[in-house]
Structure formats: structure tokens, C-alpha cells
Biopython code that builds the backbone (N, CA, C, O; Angstrom):
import numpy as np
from Bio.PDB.StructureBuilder import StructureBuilder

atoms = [
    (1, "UNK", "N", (0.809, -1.186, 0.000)),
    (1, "UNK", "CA", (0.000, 0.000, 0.000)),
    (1, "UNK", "C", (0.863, 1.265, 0.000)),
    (1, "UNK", "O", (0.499, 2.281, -0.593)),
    (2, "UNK", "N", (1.951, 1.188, 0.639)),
    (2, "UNK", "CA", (3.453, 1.937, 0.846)),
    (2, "UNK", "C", (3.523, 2.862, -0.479)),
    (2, "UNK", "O", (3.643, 4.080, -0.611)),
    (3, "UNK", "N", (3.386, 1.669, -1.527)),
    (3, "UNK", "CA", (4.149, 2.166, -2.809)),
    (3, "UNK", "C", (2.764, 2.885, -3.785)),
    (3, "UNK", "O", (2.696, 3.834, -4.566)),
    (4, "UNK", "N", (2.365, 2.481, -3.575)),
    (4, "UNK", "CA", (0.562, 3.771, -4.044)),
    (4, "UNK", "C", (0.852, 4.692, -3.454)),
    (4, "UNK", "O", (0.844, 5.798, -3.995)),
    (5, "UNK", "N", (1.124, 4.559, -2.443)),
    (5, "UNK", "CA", (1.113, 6.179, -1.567)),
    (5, "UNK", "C", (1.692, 7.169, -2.343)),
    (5, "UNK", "O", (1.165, 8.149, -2.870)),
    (6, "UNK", "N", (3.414, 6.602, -2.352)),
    (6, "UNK", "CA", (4.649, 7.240, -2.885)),
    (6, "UNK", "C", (3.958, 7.585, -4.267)),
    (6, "UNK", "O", (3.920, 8.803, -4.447)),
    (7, "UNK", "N", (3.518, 6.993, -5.080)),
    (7, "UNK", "CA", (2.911, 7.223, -6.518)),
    (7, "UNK", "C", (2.636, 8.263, -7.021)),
    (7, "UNK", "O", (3.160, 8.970, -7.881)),
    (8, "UNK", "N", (1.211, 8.345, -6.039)),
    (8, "UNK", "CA", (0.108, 9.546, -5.740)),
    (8, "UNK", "C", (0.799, 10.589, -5.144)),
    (8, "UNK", "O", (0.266, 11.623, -5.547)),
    (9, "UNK", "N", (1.895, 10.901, -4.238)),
    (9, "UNK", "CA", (2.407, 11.822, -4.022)),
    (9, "UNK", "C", (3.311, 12.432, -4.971)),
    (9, "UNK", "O", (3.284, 13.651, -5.141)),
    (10, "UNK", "N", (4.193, 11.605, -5.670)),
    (10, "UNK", "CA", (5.060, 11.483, -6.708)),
    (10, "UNK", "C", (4.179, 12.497, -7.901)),
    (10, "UNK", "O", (4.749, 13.439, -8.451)),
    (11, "UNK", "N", (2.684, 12.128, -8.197)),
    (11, "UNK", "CA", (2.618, 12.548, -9.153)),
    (11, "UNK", "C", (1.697, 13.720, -8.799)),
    (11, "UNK", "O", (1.465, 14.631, -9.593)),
    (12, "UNK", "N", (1.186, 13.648, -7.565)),
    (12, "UNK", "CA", (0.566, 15.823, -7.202)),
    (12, "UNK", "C", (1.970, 15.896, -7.247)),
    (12, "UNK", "O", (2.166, 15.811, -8.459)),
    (13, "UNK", "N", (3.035, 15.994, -6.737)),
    (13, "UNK", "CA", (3.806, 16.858, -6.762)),
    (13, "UNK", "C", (4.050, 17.262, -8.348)),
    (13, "UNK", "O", (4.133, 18.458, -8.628)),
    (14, "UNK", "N", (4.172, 16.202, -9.443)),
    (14, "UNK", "CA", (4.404, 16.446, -10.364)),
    (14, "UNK", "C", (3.475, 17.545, -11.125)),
    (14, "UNK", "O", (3.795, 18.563, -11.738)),
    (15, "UNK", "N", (2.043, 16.885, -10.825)),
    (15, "UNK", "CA", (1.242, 18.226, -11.510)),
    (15, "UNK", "C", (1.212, 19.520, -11.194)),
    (15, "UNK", "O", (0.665, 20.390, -11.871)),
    (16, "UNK", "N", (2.005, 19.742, -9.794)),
    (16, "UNK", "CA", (1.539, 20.836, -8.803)),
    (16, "UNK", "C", (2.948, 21.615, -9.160)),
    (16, "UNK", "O", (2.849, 22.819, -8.926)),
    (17, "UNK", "N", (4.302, 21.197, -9.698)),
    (17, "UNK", "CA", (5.113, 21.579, -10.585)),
    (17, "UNK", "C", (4.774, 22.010, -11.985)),
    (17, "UNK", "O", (5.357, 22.895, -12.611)),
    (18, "UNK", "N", (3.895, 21.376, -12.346)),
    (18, "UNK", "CA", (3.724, 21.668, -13.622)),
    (18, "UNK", "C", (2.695, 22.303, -13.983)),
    (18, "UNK", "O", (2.558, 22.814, -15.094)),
    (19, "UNK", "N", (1.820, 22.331, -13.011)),
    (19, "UNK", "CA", (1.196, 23.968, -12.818)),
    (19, "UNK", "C", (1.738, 25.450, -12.643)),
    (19, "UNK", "O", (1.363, 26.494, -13.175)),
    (20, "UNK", "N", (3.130, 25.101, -11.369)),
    (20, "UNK", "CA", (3.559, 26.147, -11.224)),
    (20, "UNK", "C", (4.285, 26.778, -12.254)),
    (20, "UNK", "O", (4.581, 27.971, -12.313)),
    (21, "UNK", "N", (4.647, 25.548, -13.366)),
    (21, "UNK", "CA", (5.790, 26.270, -14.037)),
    (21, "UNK", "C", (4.713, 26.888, -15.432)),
    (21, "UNK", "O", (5.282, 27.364, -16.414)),
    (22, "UNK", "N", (3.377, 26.831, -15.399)),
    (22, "UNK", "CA", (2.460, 27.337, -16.346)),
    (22, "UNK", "C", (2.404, 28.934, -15.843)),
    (22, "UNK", "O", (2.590, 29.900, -16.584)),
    (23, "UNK", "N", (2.110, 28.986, -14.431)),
    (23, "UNK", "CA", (2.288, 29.721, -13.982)),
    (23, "UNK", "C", (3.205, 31.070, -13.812)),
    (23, "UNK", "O", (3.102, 32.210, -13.360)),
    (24, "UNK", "N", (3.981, 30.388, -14.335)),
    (24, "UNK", "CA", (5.291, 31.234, -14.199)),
    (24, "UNK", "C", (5.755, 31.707, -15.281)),
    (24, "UNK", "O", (6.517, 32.662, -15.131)),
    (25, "UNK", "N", (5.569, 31.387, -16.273)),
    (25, "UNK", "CA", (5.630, 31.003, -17.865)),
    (25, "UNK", "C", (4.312, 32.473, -17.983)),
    (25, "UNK", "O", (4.735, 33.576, -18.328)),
    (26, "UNK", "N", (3.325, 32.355, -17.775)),
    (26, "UNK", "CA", (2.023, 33.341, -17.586)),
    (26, "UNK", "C", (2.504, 34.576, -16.995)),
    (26, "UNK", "O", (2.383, 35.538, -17.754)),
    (27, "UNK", "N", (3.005, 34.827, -15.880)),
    (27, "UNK", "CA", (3.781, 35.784, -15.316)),
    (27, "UNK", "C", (4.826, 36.586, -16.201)),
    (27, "UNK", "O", (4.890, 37.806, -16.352)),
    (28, "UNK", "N", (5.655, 35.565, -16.766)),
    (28, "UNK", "CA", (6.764, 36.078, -17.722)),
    (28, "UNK", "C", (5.904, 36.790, -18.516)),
    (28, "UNK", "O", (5.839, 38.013, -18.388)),
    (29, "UNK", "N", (5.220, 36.193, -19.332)),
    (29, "UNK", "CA", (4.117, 36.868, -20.377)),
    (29, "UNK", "C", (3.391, 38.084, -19.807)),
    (29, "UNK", "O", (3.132, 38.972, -20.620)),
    (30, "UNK", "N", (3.088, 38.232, -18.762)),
    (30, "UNK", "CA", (2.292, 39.556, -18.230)),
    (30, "UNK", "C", (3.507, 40.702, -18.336)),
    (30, "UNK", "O", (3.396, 41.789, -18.902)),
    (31, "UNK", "N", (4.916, 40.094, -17.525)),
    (31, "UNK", "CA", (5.854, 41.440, -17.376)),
    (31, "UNK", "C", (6.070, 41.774, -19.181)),
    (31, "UNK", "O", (5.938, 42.923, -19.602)),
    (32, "UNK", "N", (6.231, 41.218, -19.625)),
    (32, "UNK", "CA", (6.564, 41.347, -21.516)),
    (32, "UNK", "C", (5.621, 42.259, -21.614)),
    (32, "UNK", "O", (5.856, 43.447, -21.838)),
    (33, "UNK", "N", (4.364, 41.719, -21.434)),
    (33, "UNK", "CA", (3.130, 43.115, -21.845)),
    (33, "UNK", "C", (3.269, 44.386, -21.197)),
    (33, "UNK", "O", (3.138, 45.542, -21.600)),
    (34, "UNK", "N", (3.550, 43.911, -20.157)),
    (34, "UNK", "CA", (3.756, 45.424, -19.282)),
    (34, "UNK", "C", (5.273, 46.510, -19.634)),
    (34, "UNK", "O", (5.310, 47.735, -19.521)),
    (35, "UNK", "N", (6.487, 45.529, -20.104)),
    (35, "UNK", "CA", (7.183, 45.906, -20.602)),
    (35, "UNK", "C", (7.154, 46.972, -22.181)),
    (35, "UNK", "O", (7.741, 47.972, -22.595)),
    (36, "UNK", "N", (6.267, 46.180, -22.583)),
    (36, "UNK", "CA", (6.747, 46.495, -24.023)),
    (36, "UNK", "C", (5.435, 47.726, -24.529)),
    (36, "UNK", "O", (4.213, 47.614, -24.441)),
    (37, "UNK", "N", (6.127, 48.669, -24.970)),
    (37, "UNK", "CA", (5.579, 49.596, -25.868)),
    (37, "UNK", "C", (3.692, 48.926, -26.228)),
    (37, "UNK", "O", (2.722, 49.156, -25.507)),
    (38, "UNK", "N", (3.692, 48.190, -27.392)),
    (38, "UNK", "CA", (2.660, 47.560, -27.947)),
    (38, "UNK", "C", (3.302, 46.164, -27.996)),
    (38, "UNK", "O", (4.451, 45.912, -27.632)),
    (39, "UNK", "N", (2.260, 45.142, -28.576)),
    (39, "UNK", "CA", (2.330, 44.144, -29.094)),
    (39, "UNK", "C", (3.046, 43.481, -30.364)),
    (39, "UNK", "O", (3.186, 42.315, -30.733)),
    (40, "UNK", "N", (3.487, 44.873, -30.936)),
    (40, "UNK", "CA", (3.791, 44.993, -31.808)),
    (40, "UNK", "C", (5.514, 45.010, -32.063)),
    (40, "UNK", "O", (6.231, 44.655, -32.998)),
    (41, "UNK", "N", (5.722, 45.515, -30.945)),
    (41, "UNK", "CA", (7.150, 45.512, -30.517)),
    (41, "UNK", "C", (8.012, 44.485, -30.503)),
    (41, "UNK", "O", (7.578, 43.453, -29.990)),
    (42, "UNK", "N", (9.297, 44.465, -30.989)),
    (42, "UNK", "CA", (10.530, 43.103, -31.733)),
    (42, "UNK", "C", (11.109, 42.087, -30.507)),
    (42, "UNK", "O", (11.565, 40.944, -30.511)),
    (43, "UNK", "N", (10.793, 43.333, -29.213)),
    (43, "UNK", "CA", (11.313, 42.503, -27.845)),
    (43, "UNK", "C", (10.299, 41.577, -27.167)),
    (43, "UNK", "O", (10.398, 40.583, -26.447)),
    (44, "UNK", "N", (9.052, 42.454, -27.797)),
    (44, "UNK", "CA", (7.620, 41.443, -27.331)),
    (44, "UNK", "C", (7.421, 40.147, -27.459)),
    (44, "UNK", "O", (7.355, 39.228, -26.643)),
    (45, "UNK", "N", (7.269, 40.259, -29.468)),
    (45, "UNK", "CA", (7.629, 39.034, -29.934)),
    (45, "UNK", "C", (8.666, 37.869, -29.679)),
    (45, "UNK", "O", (8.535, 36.648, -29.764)),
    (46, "UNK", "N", (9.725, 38.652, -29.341)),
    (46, "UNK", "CA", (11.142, 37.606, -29.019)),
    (46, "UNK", "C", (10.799, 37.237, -28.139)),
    (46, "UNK", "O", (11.245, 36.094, -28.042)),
    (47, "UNK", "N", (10.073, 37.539, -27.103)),
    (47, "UNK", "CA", (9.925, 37.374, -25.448)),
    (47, "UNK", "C", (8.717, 36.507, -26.135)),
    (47, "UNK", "O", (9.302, 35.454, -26.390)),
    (48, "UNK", "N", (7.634, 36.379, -26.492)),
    (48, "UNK", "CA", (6.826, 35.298, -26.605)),
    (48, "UNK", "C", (7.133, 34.905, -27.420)),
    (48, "UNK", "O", (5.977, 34.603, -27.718)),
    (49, "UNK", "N", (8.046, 34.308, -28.764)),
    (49, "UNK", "CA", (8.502, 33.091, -29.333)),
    (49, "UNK", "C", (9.303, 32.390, -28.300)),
    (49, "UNK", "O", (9.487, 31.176, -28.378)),
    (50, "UNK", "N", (9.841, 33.189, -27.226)),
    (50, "UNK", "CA", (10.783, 31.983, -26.445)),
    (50, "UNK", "C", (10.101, 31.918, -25.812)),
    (50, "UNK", "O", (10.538, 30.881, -25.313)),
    (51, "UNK", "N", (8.927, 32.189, -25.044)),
    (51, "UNK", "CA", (8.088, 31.150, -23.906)),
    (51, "UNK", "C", (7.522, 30.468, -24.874)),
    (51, "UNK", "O", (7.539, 29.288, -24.525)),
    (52, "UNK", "N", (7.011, 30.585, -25.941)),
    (52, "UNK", "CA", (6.334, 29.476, -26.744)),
    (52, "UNK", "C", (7.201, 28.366, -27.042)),
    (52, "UNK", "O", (6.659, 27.313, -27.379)),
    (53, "UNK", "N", (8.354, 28.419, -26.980)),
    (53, "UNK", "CA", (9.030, 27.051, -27.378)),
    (53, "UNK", "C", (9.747, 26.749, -25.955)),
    (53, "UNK", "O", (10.474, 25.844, -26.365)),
    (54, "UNK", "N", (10.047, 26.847, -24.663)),
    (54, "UNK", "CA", (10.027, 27.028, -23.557)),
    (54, "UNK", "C", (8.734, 25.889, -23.101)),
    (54, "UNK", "O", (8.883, 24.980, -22.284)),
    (55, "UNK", "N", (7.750, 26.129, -23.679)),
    (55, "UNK", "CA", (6.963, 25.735, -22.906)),
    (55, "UNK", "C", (6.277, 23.863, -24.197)),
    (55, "UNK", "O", (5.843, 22.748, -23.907)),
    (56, "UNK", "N", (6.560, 24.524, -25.381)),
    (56, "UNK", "CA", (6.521, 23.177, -25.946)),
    (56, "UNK", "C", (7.741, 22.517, -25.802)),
    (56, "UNK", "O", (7.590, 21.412, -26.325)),
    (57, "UNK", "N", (9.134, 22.653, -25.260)),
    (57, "UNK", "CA", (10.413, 21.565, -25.088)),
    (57, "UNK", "C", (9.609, 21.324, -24.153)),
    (57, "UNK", "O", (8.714, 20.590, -24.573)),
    (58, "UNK", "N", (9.470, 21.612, -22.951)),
    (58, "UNK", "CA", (8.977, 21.271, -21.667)),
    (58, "UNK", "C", (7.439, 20.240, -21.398)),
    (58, "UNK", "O", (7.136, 19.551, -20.424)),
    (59, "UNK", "N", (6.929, 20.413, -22.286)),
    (59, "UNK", "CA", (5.452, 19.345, -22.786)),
    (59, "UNK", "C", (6.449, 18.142, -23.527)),
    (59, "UNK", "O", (6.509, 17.004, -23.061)),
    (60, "UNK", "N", (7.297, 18.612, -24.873)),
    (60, "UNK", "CA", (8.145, 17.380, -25.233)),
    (60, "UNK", "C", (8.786, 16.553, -24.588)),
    (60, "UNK", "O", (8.820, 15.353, -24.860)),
    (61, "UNK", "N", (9.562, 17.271, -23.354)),
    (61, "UNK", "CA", (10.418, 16.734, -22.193)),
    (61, "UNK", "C", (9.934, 15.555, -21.015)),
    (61, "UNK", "O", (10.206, 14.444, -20.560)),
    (62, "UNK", "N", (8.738, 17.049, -20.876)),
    (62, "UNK", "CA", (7.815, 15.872, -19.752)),
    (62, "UNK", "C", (6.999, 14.363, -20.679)),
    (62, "UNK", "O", (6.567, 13.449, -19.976)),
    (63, "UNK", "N", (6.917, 14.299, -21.676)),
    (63, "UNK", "CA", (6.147, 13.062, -22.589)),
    (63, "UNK", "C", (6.941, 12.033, -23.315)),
    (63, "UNK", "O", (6.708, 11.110, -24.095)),
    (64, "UNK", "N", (8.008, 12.592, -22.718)),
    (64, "UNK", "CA", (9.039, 11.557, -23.538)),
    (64, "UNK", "C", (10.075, 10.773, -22.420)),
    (64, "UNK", "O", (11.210, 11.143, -22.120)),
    (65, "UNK", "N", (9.390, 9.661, -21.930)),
    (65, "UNK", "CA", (9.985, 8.455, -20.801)),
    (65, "UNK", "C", (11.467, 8.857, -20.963)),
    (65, "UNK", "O", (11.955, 9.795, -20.332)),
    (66, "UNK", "N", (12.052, 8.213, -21.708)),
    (66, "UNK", "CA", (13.444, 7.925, -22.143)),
    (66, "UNK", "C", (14.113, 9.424, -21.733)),
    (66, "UNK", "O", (14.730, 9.628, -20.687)),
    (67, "UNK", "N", (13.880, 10.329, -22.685)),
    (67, "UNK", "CA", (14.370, 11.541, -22.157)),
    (67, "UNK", "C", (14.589, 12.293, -20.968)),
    (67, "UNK", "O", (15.456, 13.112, -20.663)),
    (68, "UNK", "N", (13.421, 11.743, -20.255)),
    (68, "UNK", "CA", (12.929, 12.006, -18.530)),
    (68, "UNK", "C", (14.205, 11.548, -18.129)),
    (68, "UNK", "O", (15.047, 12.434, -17.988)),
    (69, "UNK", "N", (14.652, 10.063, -17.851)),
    (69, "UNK", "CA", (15.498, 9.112, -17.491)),
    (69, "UNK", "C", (16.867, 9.771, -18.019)),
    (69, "UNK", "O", (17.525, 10.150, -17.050)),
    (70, "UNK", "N", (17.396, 9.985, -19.029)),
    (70, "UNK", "CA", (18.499, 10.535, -19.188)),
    (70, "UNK", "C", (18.532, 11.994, -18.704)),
    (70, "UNK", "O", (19.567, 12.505, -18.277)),
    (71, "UNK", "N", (17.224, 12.719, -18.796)),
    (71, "UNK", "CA", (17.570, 14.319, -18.199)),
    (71, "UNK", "C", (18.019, 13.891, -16.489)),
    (71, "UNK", "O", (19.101, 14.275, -16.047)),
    (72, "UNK", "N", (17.239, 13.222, -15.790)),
    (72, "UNK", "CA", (17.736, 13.310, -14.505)),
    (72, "UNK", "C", (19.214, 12.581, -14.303)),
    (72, "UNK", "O", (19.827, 12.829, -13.264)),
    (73, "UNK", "N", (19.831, 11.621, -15.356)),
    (73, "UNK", "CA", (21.116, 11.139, -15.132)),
    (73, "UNK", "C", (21.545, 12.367, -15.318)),
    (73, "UNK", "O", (22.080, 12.765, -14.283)),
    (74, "UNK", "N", (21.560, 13.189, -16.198)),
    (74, "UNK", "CA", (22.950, 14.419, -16.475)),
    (74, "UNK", "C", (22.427, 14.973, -15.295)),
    (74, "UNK", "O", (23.288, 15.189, -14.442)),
    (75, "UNK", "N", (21.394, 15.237, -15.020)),
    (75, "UNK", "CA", (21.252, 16.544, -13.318)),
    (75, "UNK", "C", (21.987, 15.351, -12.321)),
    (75, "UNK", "O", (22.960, 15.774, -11.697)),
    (76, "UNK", "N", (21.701, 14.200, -12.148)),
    (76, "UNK", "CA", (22.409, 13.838, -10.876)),
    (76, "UNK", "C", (23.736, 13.788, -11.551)),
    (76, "UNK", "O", (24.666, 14.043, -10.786)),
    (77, "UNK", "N", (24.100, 13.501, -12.896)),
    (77, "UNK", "CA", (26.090, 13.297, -12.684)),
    (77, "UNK", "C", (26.682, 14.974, -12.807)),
    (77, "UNK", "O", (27.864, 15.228, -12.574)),
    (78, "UNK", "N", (25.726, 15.998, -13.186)),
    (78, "UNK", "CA", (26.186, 16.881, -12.682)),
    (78, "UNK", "C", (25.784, 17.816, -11.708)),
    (78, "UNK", "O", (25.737, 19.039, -11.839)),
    (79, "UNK", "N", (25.335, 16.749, -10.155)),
    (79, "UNK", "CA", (25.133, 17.345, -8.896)),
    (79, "UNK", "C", (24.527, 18.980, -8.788)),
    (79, "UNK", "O", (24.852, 19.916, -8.057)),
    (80, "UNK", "N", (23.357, 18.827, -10.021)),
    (80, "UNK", "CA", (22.542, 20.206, -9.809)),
    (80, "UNK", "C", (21.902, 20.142, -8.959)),
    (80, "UNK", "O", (21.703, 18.932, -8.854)),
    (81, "UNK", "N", (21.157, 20.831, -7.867)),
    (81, "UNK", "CA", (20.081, 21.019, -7.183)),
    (81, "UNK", "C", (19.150, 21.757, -7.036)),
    (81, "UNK", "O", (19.334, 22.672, -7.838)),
    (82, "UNK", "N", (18.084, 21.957, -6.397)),
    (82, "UNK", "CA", (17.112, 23.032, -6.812)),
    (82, "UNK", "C", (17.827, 24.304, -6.357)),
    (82, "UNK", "O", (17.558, 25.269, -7.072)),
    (83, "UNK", "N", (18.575, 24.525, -5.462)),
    (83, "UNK", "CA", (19.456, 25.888, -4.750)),
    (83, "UNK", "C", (20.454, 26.199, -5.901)),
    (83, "UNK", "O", (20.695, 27.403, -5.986)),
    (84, "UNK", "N", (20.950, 25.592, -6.605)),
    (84, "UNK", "CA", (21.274, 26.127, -7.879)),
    (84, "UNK", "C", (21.535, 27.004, -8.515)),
    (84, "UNK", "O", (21.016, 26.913, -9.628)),
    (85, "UNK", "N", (22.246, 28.068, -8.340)),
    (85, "UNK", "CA", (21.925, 29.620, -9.273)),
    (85, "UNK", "C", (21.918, 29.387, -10.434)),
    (85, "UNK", "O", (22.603, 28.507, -10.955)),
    (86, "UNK", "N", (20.944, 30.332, -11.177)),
    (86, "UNK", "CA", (20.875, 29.692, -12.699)),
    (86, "UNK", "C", (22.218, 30.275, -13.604)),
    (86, "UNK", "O", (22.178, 30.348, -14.833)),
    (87, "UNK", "N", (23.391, 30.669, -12.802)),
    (87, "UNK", "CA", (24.733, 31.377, -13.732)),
    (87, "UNK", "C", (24.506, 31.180, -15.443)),
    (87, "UNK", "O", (24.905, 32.114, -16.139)),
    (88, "UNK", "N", (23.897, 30.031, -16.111)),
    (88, "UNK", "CA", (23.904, 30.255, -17.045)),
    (88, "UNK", "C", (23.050, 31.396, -17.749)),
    (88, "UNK", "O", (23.480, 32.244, -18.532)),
    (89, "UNK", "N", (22.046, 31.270, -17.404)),
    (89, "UNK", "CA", (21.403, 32.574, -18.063)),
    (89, "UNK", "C", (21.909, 33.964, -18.106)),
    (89, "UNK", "O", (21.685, 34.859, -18.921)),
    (90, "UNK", "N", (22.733, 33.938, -16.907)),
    (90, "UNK", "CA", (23.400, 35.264, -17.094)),
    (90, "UNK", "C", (24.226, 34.778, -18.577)),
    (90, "UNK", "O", (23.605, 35.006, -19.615)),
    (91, "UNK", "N", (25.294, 34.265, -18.673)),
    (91, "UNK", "CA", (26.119, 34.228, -19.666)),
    (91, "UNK", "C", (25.895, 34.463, -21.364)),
    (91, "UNK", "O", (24.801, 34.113, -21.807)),
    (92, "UNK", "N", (26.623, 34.886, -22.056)),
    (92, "UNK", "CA", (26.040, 35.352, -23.642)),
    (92, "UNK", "C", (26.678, 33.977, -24.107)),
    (92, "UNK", "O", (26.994, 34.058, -25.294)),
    (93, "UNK", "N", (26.914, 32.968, -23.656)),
    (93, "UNK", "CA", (27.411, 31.698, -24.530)),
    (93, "UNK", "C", (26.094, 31.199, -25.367)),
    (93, "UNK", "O", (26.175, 30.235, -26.128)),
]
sb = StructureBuilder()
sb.init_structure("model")
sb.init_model(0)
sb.init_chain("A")
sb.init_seg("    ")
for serial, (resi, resn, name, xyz) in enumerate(atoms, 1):
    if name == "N":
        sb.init_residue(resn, " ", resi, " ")
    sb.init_atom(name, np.array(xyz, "f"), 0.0, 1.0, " ", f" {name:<3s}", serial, name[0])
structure = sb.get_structure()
């Protein structure tokens, strides 16, 4: 019964992640509007073509078993954690 438990917790947490990160994704999109001149604007657009594909890798990511399984081998062999600073985003690489 142990292992149902773990399941069902396993997977609210999962949806309750993957709500938040809709969430957040929605947020980004509000500051863009609030940012930008009009809709019309080149930073607008750039700012919603990359949550739009942001958010379809991330539907691809989460639906694809195999990929799941190898994304968490590279996070555990390279000892990321959620405390993490995201340093890359700063960087222009």
C-alpha cells in the first residue's frame, strides 16, 4: 500500500510543478506586456517566441519516458540542485 502512496504523491507533486511552471511562464508573459511599448514591438515578440518554445520543449520533455530518465542522469552526474543559481542565463554563450 506503501508504494501507491509514494505514486500519488510522486505525481501531485508532479502536476503541482507543472502547474507552477504554467504559472510562471504566464507571469513572464504579463511582465513582456507590461514591458513592451505595444504588441507589436521586436522585444515582445522575441519574449513570446521563447516562452512558446520554452513551454513546448517542456510538454516534449515531460512526454518523452526515455528523455525524462536521461535528463535526470545528467542533473544527478552533474550534482545540480534546486538551490542552484541559474549562472547560465546570465552568460552570452
Amino acid at each position: 500500500m506503501m508504494k501507491w502512496d509514494a505514486i500519488n504523491d510522486s505525481t501531485e507533486k508532479a502536476v503541482k510543478s507543472f502547474d507552477n511552471i504554467k504559472k510562471a511562464l504566464k507571469g513572464l508573459m504579463e511582465i513582456a506586456r507590461i514591458s513592451a511599448p505595444t504588441e507589436n514591438d521586436l522585444y515582445f515578440k522575441l519574449t513570446l517566441d521563447n516562452i512558446v518554445v520554452l513551454y513546448g520543449n517542456i510538454i516534449d520533455l515531460i512526454t518523452n519516458e526515455s528523455g525524462i530518465k536521461q535528463l535526470k542522469k545528467k542533473l544527478h552526474d552533474l550534482e545540480i540542485s534546486k538551490n542552484t543559481p541559474l549562472k547560465f542565463l546570465e552568460s552570452n554563450d
